[in-house]
N, C-alpha and C positions, 0 to 999 in steps of 0.2 A: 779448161784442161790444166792437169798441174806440169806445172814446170818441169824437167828433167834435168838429173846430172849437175854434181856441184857447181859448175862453171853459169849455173841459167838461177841457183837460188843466191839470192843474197841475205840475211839477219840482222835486220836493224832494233836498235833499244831503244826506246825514249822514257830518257830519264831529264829528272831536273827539280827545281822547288816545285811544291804541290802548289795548285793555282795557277800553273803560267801557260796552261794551253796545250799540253801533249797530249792528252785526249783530242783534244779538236786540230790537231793539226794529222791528226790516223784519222779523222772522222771527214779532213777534208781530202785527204787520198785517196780513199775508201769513193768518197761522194766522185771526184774528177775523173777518175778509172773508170768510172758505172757502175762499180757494185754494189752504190747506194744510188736511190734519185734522188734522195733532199739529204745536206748537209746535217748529219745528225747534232742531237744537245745545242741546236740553235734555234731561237726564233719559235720556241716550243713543241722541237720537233725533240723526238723521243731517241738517245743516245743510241749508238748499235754497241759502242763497248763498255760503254760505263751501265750494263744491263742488271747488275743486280742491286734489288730492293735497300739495301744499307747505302750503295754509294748513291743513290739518288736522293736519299732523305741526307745525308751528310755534305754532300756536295765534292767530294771527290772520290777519286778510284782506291781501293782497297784492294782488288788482284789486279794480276797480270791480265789484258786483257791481247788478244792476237787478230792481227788485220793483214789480211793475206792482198797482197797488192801489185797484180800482172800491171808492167808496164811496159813497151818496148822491148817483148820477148824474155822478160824477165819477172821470177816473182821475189816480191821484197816481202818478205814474211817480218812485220812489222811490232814489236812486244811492246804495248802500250804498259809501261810499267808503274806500279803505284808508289809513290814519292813523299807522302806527307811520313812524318816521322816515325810513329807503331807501326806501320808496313812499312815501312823501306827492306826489310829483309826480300820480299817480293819482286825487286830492281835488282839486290846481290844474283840471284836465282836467273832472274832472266838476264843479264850481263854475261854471265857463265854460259849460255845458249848462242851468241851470237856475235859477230866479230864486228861491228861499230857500235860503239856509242853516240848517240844524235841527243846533245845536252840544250833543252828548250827554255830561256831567258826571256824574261819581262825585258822590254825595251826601254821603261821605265826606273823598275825597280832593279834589276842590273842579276847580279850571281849571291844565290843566299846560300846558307848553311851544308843543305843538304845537299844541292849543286857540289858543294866544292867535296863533301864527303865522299861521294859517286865518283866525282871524276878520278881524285884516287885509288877508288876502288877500280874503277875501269883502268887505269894505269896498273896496276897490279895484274892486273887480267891479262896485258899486252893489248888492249882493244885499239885498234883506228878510233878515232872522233872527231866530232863535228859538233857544232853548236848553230842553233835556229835563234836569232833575236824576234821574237812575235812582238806581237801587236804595236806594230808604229802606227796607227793609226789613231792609237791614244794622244789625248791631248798633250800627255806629259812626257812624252815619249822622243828620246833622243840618241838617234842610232849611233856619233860620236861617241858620247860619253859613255853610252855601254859598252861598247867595242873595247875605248881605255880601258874600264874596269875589267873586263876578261882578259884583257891584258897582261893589266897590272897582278891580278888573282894566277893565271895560266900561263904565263910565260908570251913570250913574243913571236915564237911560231905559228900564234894564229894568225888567220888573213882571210880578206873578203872575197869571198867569190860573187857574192851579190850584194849590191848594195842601192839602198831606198830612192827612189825619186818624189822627193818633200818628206812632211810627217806630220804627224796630229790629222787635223782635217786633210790636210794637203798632201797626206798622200798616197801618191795614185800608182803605183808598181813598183820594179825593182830594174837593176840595171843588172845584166849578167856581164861580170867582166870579165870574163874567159873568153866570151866569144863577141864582145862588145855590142851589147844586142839591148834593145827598153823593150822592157815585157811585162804586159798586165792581161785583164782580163775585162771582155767589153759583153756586158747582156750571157756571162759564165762563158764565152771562149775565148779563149789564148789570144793574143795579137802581139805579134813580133814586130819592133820596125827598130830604126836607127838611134842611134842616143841622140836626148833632142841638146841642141847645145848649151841650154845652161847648166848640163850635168856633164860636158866634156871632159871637163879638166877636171872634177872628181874621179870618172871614171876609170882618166888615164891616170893618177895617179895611184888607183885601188891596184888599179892590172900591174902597174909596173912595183907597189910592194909585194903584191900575189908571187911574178916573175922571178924577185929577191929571194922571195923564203921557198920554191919549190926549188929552184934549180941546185940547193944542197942537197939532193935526191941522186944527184949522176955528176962525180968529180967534172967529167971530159966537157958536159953541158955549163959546169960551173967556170970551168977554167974558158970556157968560149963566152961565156956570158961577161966575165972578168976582164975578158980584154977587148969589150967593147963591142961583139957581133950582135945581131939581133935573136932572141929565139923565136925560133917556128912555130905557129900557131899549134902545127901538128907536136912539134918537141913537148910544147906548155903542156898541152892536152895528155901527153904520155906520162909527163912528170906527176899529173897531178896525183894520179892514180896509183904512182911508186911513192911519191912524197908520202900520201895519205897512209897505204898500206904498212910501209916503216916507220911510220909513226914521228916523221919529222916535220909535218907541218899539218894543223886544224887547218880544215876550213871552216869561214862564216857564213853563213844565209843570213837574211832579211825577211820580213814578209808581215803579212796579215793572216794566221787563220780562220778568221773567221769570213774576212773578205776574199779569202783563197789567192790573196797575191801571195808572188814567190813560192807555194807550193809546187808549181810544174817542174820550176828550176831545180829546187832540192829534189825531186823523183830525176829527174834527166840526170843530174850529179852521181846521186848515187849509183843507177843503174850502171855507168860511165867509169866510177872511179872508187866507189866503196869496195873492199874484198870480197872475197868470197874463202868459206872454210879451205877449199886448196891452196888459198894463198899462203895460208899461216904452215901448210908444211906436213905439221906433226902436230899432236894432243899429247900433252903430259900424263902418267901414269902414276897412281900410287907406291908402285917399285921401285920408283926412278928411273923407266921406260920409258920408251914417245911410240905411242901410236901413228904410224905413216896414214896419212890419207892420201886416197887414190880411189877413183875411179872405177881401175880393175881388180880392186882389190875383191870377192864375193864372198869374203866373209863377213856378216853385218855386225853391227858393236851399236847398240842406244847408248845412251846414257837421260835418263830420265831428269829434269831439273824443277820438274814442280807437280804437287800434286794438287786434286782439289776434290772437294765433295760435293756435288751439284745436285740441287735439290732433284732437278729436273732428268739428270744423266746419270747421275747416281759417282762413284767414283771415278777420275779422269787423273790419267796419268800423260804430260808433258814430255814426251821423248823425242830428241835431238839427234838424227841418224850420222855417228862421225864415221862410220864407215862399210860400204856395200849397201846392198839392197834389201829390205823389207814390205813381205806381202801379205796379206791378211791370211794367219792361219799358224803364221810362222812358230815355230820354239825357241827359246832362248832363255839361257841359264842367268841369274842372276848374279855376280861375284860377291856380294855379299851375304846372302842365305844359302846358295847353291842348289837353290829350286828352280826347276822349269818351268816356264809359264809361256804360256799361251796367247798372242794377240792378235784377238779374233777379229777385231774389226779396226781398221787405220781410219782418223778420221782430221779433215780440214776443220780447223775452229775459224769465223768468223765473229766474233760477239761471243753470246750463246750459239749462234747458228752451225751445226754441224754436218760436212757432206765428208760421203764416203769416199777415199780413195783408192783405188787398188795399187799400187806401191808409192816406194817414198826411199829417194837415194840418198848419200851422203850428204851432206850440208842440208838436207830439210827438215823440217819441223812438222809432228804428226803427234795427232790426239787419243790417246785409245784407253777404253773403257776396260774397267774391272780389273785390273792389275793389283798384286801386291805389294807391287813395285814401290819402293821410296824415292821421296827427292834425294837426287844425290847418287841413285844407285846406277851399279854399271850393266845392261844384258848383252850377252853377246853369247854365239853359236858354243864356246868352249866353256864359258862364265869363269876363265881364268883372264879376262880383261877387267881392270878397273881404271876408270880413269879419275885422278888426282880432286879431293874435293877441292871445293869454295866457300870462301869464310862468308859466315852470316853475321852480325852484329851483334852483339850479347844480350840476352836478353836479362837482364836485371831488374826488372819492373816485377816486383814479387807480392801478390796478395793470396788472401785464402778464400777460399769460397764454402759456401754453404746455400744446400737446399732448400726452399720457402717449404717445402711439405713432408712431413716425414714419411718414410720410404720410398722416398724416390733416390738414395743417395746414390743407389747401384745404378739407375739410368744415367743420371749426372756425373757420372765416374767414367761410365762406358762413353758417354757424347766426348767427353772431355778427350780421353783416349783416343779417339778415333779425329779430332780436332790436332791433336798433337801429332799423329801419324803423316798427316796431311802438311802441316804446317812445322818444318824446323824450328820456330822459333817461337814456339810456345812449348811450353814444358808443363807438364803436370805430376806432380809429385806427391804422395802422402809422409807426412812430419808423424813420425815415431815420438820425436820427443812430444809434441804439442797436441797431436793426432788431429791436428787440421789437413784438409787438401791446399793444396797448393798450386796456384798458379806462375811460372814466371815465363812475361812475355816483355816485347820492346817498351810500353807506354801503355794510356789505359786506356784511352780510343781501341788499340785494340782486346781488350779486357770487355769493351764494355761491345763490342760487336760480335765476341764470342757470343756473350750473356744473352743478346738478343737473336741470334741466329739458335741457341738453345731454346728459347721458348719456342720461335717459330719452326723448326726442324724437329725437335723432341717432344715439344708440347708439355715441359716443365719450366720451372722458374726457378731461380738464383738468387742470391745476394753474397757482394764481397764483403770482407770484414777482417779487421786488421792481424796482424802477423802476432802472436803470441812468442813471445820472447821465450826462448829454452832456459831460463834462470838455474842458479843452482845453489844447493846449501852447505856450507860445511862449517868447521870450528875450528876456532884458533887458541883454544888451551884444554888442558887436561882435566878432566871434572868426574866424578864418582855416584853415584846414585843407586836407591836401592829402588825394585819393583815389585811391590808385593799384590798376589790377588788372591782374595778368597771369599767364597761366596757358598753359603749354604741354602738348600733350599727345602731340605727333608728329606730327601732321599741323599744320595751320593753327593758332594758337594765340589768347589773346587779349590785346588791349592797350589798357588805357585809363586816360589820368592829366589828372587836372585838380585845379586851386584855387581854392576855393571862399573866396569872406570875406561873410558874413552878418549882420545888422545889424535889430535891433530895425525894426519900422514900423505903430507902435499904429493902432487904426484903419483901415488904409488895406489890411487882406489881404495875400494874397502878391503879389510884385514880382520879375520874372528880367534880370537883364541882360548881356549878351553885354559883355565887357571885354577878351578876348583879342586882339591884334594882333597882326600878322607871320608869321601862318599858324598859330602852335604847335598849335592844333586848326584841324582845316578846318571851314569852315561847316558841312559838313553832320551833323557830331554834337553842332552844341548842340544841336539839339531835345533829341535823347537825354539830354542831361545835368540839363535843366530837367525832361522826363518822369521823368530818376529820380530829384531834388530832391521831385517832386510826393509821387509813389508814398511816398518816406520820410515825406512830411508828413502823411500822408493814415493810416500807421501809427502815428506816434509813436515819439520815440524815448526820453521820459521815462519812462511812463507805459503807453505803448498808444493816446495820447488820441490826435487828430487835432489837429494844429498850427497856430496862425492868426499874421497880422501879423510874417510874416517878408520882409526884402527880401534875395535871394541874386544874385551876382555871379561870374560866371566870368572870371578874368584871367589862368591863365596852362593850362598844360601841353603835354604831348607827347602824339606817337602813332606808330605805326608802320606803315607804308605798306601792310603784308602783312596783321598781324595784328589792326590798330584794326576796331574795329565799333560798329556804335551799341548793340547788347548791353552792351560792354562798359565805353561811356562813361555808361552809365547804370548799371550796377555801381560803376564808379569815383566814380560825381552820391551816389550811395548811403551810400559811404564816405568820402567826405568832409564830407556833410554831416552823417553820423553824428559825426565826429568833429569836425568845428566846432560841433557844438550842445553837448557835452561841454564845451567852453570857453567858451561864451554864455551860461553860470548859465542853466540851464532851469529852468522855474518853469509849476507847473499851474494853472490857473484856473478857477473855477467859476461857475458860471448861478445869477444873482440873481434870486430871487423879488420882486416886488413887491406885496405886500400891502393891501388895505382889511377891515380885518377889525370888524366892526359887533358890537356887544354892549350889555347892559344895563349902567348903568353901574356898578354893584355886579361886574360881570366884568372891568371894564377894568385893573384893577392885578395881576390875574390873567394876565391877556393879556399886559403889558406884562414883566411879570416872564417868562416865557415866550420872548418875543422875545427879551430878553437871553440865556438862556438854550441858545437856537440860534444865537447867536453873530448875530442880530440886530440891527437900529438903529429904535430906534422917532424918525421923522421929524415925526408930527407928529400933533393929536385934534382930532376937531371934534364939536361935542355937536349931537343931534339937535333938531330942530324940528319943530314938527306932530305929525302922524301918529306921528313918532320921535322925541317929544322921551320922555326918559329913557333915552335910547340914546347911545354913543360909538361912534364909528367911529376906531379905530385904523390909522394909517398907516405900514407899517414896509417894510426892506429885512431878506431871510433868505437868507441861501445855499438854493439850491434844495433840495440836501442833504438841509434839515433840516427841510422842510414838506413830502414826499410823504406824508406820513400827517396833514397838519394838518384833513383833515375829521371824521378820528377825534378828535386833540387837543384840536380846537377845542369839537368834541360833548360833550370831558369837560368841558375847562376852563368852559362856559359852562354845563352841565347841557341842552345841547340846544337854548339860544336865539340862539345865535349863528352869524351867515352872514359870508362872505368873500367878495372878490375877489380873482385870482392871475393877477398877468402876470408871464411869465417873458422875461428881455432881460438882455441885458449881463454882463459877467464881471468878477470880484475873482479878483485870487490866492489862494489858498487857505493856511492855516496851513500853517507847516513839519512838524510832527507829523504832521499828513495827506496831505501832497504825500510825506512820507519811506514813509509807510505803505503807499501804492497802488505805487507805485515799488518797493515791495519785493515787494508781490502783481504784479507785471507781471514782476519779474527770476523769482520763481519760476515763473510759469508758462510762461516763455519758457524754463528749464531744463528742465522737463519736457515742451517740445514741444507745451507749449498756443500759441495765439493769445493 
């Protein structure tokens, strides 16, 4: 049965580096509760959340997967979130759903990149958290050291609520020091008994920094703890829960998922001491409102935080109930289109696995099909509720794609579309200037899962291919040229001659102006002549590019009274101004990137070196404060050129902790070596009858 009433659901997220076991530590919840019989994605038993086809041939999670987990009259609606870099937008999304963060760490390898990304980001959020050290069971594995390092990384309001007895081979459970208890698992059941004595005095010494950092939770507890009383098991036990929910003290777990130590301990805790959405009060609002949560409140408000396209279920929209009741059938207005829509069926995600439920109150989490809903979007009974977005990660990872078959472009445009609807953090765009599509997503893992879920979903195929630079041509002096055409063929024939004098006009675009007097052309084929002045500008006559900040003048020619046409004063606008740009030093120019590119500061000489390197200007650094102080933020100008791939670059150059901003504007000439280079790829391909 499902849970009731905010006070019985709790939302926990697991996040953390990709690799370190959050899957398997839902998989071992999942399994100790009953609602598996064998621990899934172990021992060649088949995952229940890591179900779809891509994360099994890749080896880690790519969505959100959701493990619904009644424990001790409570369900922990558990978001198994996906962590490795190109999805991480998918942990942003489900962070936003739920009030802890539970950050899962190698006991070995310690807090990596993305670790520390998340947890800011869950700091931002206001989340509670918690952090799981897995696998002591590794040989290399040393629950000290890693402890320091979260430390050292997270401040010193972490503390252990459990902690290991031995490690590597040795070892064999976890010590709860809350309630001073050694608890492992014998033939898969629990066995409680007393700390055996050569873990005493660790233990006593775990409890008594636990006691330190909770009691600044309650002045009155603090000032009796100060002066020397004891606190009550019953006080500890209340602190931990206030500590937690204000977000003054982490706690740490220990354990084995895979061997399922310390998993009962971390379900007991949280059901115990993690919040629930009535804690936090109120939800922020896009107006700079707070929506109250309550109980009694029966007006219901979703907010949807993910969608997905499932082969299988077809569209599924993620919604987060912040306030009153919802039952299948229900109406509700969407605040951002202000359409009514219909959800006809509620339903429980376990895996893939879906059961129906007939309602779903505030603080729970509920699946339901066929929506038009977006992530992000708010419904509710008036659809004048919106509550307040969450930032996604930028996505700067920018390539173009192209079809394997011609006409299928229209399927491949629509798949794409409807990928993008689903997923914030993929974008798809069509380039006017280049007339390529566009992709831009996190990284290309996920580029390249799209590609394959397009074949398998659509039954087309793809190929990326690089970014076509929007180049552009103009002139830097004043140059004269005559264009004459004439062509007889026996019948009527053609004539058209004009002079053309053109003239640099930075800034200010193209400019035409009629100069001829005394008839030599009649009115009526300047147009024609400015139309085929355009048409040349519009090809290029350096390069191929399209030509800007030119001002053209027509002052003189002829025509003949039989055979002039506007055909062919705009053949003649053609030829001449081909031949006046030839004497106007033509010069290509390219789109400057404008950069903010943010790193640790041990990255920044890396970065800066770099910039130079792409022919770059680093303009200017400003060192971080707060939240980011030990961070630089570098300010540079890059030819566009030479940052389509800077998401990648940057990923090396920083080892993963560094983000960017990219605005693109404005144009520099470009080096003569590369203006000679493209100019000679345009004369070849216009020999061979390319474009």
């Amino acid at each position: 049965m499902a849970a009731k009433g905010t006070e019985k659901v709790k939302n926990v997220v697991l996040v953390g580096q990709g690799g370190v076991g959050k899957t398997m530590l839902a998989e071992a919840m999942l399994h100790l509760t009953g609602r598996t019989t064998r621990l899934g994605g172990h021992a060649g038993t088949k995952p229940t959340l890591d179900y779809d086809g891509e994360e099994g041939e890749r080896g880690f999670s790519i969505s959100t997967a959701i493990a619904p987990i009644i424990w001790e009259g409570t369900r922990l609606n558990v978001l198994d979130a996906p962590c490795y870099p190109d999805f991480v937008g998918d942990a942003y999304a489900a962070m936003s759903a739920c009030e802890t963060a539970v950050f899962v760490v190698d006991a070995a390898s310690g807090p990596g990149t993305i670790t520390t990304r998340l947890w800011y980001a869950a700091e931002e959020l206001s989340l509670a958290r918690a952090l799981f050290i897995n696998r002591l069971d590794r040989p290399d594995a040393d629950f000290d050291v890693a402890m320091a390092a979260l430390q050292e990384r997270f401040g010193t309001n972490l503390g252990a609520v459990t902690i290991p007895m031995g490690s590597g081979e040795a070892f064999s459970g976890i010590i709860d020091v809350v309630h001073m208890k050694a608890r492992h698992l014998e033939n898969g059941k629990p066995i409680v008994e007393d700390v055996p004595a050569e873990y005493a005095d660790a233990a006593e010494a775990a409890r008594a920094q636990l006691t330190e950092l909770v009691v600044e939770a309650d002045d009155e507890v603090m000032m009796k703890y100060l002066e020397g009383e004891e606190v009550t098991q019953d006080e500890l036990e209340g602190l931990l829960a206030k500590a937690i929910r204000e977000r003054v003290f982490v706690p740490v777990f220990s354990g084995s998922c895979v061997r399922e130590e310390g998993v009962i301990s971390f379900m007991d805790a949280a059901v115990a001491w993690f919040p629930t959405m009535a804690d936090f009060g109120r939800i922020p609002l896009v107006n700079g409102e707070q929506l109250d949560i309550s109980e009694d409140d029966e007006r219901p408000v979703v907010f949807a935080f993910k969608s997905l396209n499932d082969p299988q279920n077809g569209r599924l929209s993620f919604l987060k109930v912040l306030a009153g009741t919802i039952t299948p059938g229900i109406e509700l207005t969407n605040a951002r289109t202000r359409k009514t829509e219909r959800l006809g069926h509620l339903y429980q995600m376990c895996g893939r696995e879906t059961t129906d439920v007939q309602s779903a109150a505030a603080g729970d989490i509920v699946v339901v099909p066929k929506l038009e809903a977006m992530t992000g979007d708010t419904l509710s009974v008036t659809g004048k509720v919106e509550a307040a977005e969450f930032r996604f990660p930028n996505s700067l990872y920018r390539i173009a794609i192209e079809p394997d078959a011609r006409g299928t472009e229209g399927k491949l445009y629509a798949f794409l579309e409807k990928s993008a609807d689903a997923d914030p953090t993929l974008k798809v765009e069509r380039d006017e200037d280049t007339g390529q599509t566009v992709i831009s997503a996190i990284g290309e893992a996920q580029v390249s899962v799209l590609l394959d879920r397009l074949e398998d979903r659509a039954g087309i195929t793809a190929h990326t291919v690089a970014l076509k630079i929007p180049y552009r041509e103009t002139i830097r002096r004043v140059a004269s040229a005559q264009g004459r055409h004439k062509k007889q063929t026996g019948g009527a024939g053609q004539y058209g001659d004009c002079w053309l004098r053109i003239e640099p006009n930075p800034g200010a675009g193209y400019e035409f102006a009629d100069e001829v007097v005394g008839g030599h052309i009649p009115r009526g084929f300047i147009p024609a002549i400015d139309k085929g002045v355009q048409e040349t500008m519009r090809e290029g006559v350096l390069a191929g590019y399209p030509m800007i900040d030119v001002k053209v003048a027509v002052y003189e020619g002829s025509y003949h009274p039989v055979d002039s046409n506007e055909m062919a004063f705009k053949t003649a606008a053609r030829i001449g101004f081909q031949k006046a740009v030839a004497q106007a030093e033509p010069v290509l120019l390219e789109p400057m990137a404008h950069l903010r590119i943010t790193v640790p500061e041990s990255y920044a000489g890396s970065v800066m070196g770099d910039v130079s390197a792409s022919r770059g200007r680093v303009e200017g650094m400003e060192a971080g404060t707060g939240a980011a102080a030990g961070e630089t933020t570098v300010v540079a100008t890059i030819p566009y050129a030479e940052v389509t791939d800077y998401a990648t670059r940057l990923r090396s150059l920083s080892r993963g902790t560094g983000e960017f901003e990219l605005e693109v504007s404005g144009y520099e000439q470009v080096p003569h070596d590369i203006q000679q280079k493209l100019a000679e790829e345009y004369a070849a391909r216009r020999a061979a009858g390319e474009k």
